[in-house]
C-alpha positions in Angstrom: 15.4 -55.8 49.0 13.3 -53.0 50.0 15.8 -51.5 52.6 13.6 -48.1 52.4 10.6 -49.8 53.3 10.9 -51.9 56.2 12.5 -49.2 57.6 9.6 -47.2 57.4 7.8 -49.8 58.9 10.3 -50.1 61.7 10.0 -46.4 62.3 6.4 -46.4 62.6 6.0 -49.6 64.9 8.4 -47.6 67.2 6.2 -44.3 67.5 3.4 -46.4 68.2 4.6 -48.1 70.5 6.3 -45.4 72.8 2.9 -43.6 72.6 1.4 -47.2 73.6 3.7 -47.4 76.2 4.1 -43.7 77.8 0.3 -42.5 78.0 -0.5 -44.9 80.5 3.1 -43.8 83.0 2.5 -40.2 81.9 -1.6 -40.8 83.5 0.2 -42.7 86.3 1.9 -39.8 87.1 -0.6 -37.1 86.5 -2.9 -39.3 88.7 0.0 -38.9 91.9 -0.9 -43.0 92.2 2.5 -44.5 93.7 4.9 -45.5 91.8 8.1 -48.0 93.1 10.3 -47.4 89.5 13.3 -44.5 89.7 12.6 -42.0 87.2 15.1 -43.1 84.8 13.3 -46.2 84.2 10.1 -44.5 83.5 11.8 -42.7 80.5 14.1 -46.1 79.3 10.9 -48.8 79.7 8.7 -46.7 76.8 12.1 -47.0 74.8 13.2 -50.2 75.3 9.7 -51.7 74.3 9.0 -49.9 71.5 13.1 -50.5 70.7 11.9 -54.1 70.5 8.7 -54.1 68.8 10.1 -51.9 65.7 13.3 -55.0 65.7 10.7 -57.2 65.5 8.7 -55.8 63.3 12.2 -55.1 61.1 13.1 -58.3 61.1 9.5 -59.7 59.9 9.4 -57.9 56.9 13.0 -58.3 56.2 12.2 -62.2 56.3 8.5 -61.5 54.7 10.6 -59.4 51.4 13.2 -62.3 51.5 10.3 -65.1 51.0 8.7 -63.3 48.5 12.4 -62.9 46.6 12.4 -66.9 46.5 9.1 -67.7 45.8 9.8 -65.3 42.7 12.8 -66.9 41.7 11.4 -70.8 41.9 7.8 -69.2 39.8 9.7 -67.1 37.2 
C-alpha cells in the first residue's frame, strides 16, 4: 500500500480545509458582527472539520489503493 501517499493526501485535505474553514470566523471577527461561540470553539471548529475531512479523505484512498490491489490480483 502506498502508506506515503494517502498521507500526503490526508495532509493536504486538512490545510485546505482549516483555511476553508477559518477565513470566513477570522472576517467574522475582523467585521465585529456578533458572535454567540466562546473563543475556544472558534479555534477547535476549523480543527475538528478539517480533522474530519483529511480522515475521510484518508480512508478513501486507503480503500481506493486497496481496490486497485484486488483488481490487480484477479487481472494478473
Amino acid at each position: 500500500m502506498k502508506l506515503r501517499d494517502w498521507q500526503i493526501r490526508a495532509a493536504k485535505t486538512f490545510v485546505q480545509c482549516f483555511g476553508g474553514v477559518l477565513v470566513p470566523e477570522i472576517v467574522l471577527l475582523l467585521n465585529n458582527l456578533p458572535v454567540d461561540i466562546s473563543a475556544a470553539w472558534k479555534v477547535l471548529f476549523p480543527v475538528l472539520c478539517s480533522a474530519i475531512a483529511a480522515g475521510i479523505a484518508a480512508v478513501w484512498n486507503i480503500i481506493l489503493e486497496e481496490l486497485k490491489k484486488k483488481e490487480g490480483e484477479e487481472n494478473g
